[in-house]
N, C-alpha and C positions, 0 to 999 in steps of 0.2 A: 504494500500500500504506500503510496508517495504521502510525500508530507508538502503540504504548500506555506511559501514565505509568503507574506506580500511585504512591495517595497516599503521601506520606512525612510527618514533622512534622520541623520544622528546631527545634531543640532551641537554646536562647539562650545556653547553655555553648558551644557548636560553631560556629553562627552559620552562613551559606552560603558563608562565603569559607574556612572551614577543613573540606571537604573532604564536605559533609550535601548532597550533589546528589539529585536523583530520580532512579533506575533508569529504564531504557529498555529495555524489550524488543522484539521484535518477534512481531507477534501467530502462530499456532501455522496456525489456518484465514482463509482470506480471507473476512471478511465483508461486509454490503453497508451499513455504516455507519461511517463515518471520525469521527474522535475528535479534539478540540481540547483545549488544555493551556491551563487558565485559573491565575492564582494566585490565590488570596483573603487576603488579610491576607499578613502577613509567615511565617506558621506552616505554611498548604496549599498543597497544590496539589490541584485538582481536575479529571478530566475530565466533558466533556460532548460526551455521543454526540449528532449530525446526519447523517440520510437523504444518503445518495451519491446524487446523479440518475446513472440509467442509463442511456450513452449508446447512439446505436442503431448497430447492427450494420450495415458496410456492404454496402447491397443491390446487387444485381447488376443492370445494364441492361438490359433487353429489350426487344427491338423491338415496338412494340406498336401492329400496323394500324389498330387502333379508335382513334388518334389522330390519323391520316390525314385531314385535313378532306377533301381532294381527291387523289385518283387520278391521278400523272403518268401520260402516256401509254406511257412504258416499263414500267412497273409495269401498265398495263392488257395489253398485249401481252406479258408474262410471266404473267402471268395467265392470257391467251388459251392460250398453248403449255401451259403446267400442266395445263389443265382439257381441252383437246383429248383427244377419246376416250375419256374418261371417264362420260361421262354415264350410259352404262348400271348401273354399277359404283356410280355415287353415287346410284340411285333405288332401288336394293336394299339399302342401309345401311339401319342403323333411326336413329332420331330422335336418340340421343346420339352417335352415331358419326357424322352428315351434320354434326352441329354442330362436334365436333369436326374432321373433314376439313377442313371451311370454314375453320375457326380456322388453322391449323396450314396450309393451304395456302397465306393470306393471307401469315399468318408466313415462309413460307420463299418466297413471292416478293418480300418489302420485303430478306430479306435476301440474295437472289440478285441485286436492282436495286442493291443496295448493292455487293456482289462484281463486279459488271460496269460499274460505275463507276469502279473502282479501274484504274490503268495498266493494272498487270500482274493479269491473269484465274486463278484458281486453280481452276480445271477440277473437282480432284476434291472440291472442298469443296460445287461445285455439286453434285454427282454424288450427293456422301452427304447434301443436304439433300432433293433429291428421293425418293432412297431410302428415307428415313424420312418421308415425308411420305406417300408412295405405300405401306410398310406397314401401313400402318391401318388398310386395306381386310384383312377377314379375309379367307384362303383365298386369296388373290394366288399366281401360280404364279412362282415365284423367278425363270426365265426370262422370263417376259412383265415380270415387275417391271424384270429388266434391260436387256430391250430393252426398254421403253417409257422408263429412266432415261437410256440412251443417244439416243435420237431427243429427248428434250424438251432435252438437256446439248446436242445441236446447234444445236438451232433456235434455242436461247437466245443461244449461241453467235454463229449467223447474226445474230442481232438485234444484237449488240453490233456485228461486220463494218459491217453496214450502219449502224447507227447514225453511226460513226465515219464515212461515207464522205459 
């Protein structure tokens, strides 16, 4: 927050040591220029406004497959399980929706290979990434969404069992 002078004149009867200080206020709205307190000669004071640089907002992480040089093979076989059975569902999408499916599939299998890397597996975090991945599809019958979220939540499941073994 800037502090604002305003100019004052120190008067040579008074002097600065007998009590002629510059007022301080604090300014009313925040603006996007901070102000510096120059003195000029023994008489002013003057300020001179300078551009604040504006720092940037902290951005949020996101996993983002298209930085994947290479494909681990846990991630291809998460993959495999996701896409399993779908194939008909994804050639009747139209062209912005196949894009986006694709996008957004990728996405929540880097962060499923991440969730099943960890010690401890948190089931229903898998469970609501599929779910919102598998909404997409318009006209999805909420039952087949949940049985097909549960069959993909095992296999994935499976995959980690064996993985570890």
């Amino acid at each position: 927050m800037a502090i604002e002078v305003k100019e004052q004149s120190i008067s040579p009867e008074r002097g600065p040591d007998k009590g002629a200080e510059p007022r301080v206020e604090q300014p009313v709205s925040p603006e996007k220029k901070e102000t510096e307190t120059q003195v000029v000669g023994p008489e002013k004071i003057e300020q001179v406004a300078r551009p604040v640089k504006k720092t940037p907002t902290k951005a949020q992480p996101k996993v983002r497959p298209d930085f994947v040089k290479e494909k681990s093979e846990t991630f291809k076989q998460i993959e495999d399980i996701l896409s399993e059975g779908l194939e008909q569902s994804y050639q009747e999408l139209s062209d912005d929706l196949k894009k986006e499916f694709k996008e957004k599939g990728e996405e929540t299998a880097s962060k499923i290979e991440i969730l099943i890397s960890q010690a401890k597996i948190i089931v229903h975090k898998i469970v609501d990434l599929i779910k919102v991945w598998l909404s997409i599809i318009p006209g999805m019958n909420k039952f087949f969404l949940e049985q097909e979220t549960k069959i993909k939540t095992e296999r994935i499941l499976g995959l980690k069992e064996k993985k570890e073994k």
